[in-house]
N, C-alpha and C positions, 0 to 999 in steps of 0.2 A: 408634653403631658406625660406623667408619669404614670402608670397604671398600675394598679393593687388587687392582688388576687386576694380575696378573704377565703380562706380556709377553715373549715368547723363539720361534723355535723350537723346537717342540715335540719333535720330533724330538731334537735333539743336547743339551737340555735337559731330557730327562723324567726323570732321578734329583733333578736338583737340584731342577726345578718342586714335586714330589713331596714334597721334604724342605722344601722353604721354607714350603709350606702348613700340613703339620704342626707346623714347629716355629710358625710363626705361632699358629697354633690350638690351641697345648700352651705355650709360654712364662706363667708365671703373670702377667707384665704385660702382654705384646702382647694376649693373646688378649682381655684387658677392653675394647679400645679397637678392636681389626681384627678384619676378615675379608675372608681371601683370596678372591681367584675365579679358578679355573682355568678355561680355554674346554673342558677334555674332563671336564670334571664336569659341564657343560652334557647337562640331558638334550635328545634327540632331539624336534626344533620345525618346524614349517610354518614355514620362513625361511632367509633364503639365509645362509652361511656370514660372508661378507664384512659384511653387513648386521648379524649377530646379534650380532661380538665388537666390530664397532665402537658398538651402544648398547650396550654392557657399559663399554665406556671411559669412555662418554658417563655412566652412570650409578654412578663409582668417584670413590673423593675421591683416590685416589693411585694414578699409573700406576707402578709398578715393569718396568721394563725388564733382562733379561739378553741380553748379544750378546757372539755367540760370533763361533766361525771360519764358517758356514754362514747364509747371509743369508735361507735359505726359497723357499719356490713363488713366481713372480712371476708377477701378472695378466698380462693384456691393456698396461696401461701401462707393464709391465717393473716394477713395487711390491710387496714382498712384504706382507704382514700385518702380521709387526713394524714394519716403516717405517710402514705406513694407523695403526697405532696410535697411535705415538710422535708422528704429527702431528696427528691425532684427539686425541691429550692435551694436545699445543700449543694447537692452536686452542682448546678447552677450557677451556685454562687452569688443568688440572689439577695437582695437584704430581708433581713427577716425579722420581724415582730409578732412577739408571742405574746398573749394575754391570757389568764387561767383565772376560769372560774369559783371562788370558792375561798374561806380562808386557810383551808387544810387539804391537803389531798385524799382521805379519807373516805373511803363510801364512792371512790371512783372505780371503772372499773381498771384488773388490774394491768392490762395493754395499754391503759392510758396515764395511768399511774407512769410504768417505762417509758412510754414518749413523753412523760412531761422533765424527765430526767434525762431521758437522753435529748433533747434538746437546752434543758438546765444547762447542762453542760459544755454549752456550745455559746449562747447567748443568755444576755440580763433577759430574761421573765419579768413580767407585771401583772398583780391578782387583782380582780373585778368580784363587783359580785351583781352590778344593774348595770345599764346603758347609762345611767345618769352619772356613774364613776369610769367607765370604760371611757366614753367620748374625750376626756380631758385629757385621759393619760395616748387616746392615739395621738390626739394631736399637739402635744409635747414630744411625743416621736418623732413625728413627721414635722415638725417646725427644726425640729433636730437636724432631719435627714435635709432637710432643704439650705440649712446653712452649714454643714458638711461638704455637699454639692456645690455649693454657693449658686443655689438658686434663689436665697434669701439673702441678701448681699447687705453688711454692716459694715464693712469696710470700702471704703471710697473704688468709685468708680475704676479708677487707671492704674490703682493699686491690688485690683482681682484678678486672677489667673485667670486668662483668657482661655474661653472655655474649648478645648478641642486640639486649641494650638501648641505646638514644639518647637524648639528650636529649629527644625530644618524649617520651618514657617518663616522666618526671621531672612535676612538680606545681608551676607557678611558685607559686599561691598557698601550697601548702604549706610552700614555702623561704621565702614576705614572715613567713607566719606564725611560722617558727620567726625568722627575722632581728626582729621585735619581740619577740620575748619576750627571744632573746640580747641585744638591744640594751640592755633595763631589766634585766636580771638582771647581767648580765657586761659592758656596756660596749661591748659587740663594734661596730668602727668602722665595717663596711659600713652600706649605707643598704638600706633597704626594698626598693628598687627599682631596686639593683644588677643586672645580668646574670647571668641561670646560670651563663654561662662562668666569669663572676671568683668568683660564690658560692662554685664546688665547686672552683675553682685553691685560692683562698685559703682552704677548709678540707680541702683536698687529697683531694677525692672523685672525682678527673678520672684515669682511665689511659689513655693516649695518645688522648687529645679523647673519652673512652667516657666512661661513669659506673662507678663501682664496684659493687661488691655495697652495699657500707653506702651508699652516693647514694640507691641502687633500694628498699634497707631502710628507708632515714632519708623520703626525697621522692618516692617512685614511684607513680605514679595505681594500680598495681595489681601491689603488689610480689608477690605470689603466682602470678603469673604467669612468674616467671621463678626465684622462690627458693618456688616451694611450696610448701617442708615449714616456713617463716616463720607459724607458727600460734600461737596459745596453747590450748590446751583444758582444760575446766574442765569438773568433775565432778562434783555434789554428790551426799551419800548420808546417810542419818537415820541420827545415833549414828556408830558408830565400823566395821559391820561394811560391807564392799563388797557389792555386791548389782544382780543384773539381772534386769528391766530397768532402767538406771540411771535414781532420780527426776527427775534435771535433768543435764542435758548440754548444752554449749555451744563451739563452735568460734569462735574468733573471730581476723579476718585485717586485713590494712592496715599501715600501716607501724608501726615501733616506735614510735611517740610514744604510736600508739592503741591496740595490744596494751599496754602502759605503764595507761594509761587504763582 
């Protein structure tokens, strides 16, 4: 579950904060993949204000930002909150989506005017002016961000970079052992003791320098690890009726050549 810190003034944003969480949390595709966090759902903590939304930042995979006309309470430094955030997510390195209210910046105040520019400047902005143009545009974002990720998966199954996995995940002996046998079966021109890298180019198991699903299925020391449900299970039973406790049951894992096996 990926989790979303919304950022805004809380004040001049608390219908919209309100409606973004919900619909986050009620859309039948966002809600699979997010969860919002608002800082006044936050229950009451031994911790200072300042301190608590910024590990919230700290612990969200996407900062969502709303900035309006009203820039918030400023510290000791002259920084309001929204700003400690949006740089909190910088530094971070967080993904971040900004949305601004308004069709002009005009009549904001002017600290917010320079955070709406010094974040311009960093990432694509999108202007709102209701919840009824906002919602459309997060989730063209985040349907974004999900097939970036390839949490939204358009591309066949054994054809997707296995999520997690690298090449030291992979089995050089297990690729010499399948390259001899392709070799006298089929002819296949690599040699034994070709590179991974050219093995899985030239039988196209590499997504952008990753291994695939089918790499991790075909060659992986411990494809269960990353595709789990990669099982065969086997059940035998006397005659023809089902019956428990089952007489013999057997799970058995590894890559497809030895499920195969």
């Amino acid at each position: 579950m990926q989790r979303i810190f919304i950022s805004s003034v809380q004040k001049e944003f608390a219908a919209e904060r309100a409606a973004l969480a919900d619909y986050l949390r009620t859309d039948p595709l966002l809600r699979r993949f997010f969860e919002p966090f608002l800082f006044e759902e936050l229950p009451a903590i031994d911790q200072q204000t300042s301190t608590a939304y910024l590990a919230q930042v700290t612990s969200c995979d996407i900062y969502l930002g709303l900035f309006g006309n009203s820039y918030g309470f400023e510290d000791a430094q002259g920084i309001s909150p929204t700003e400690h955030e949006f740089n909190c997510a910088t530094q971070q390195h967080k993904h971040r989506l900004i949305y601004v209210k308004g069709e002009t910046d005009q009549g904001k105040h002017a600290k917010m005017q320079t955070l709406i520019q010094h974040a311009s400047n960093q990432v694509i902005r999108r202007r709102f002016n209701t919840s009824a143009n906002l919602h459309p545009a997060v989730y063209a974002s985040l349907v974004d961000y999900l097939q970036a990720h390839e949490l939204l998966r358009f591309t066949p199954f054994d054809a997707s970079a296995c999520r997690d996995a690298t090449l030291a995940d992979l089995s050089f002996e297990k690729i010499q052992s399948f390259l001899r046998t392709a070799r006298l079966a089929r002819n296949l021109s690599l040699a034994e003791d070709a590179a991974t890298n050219t093995v899985l180019t030239q039988l196209r198991l590499l997504k952008n320098d990753a291994p695939t699903n089918a790499a991790v299925l075909l060659f992986g020391k411990e494809p269960q690890r990353f595709i789990y449900n990669s099982e065969v299970k086997c059940a035998h039973f006397h005659g023809t009726q089902r019956q428990k406790p089952i007489p013999f049951y057997q799970v058995y894992k590894g890559t497809l050549f030895e499920l195969v096996d």
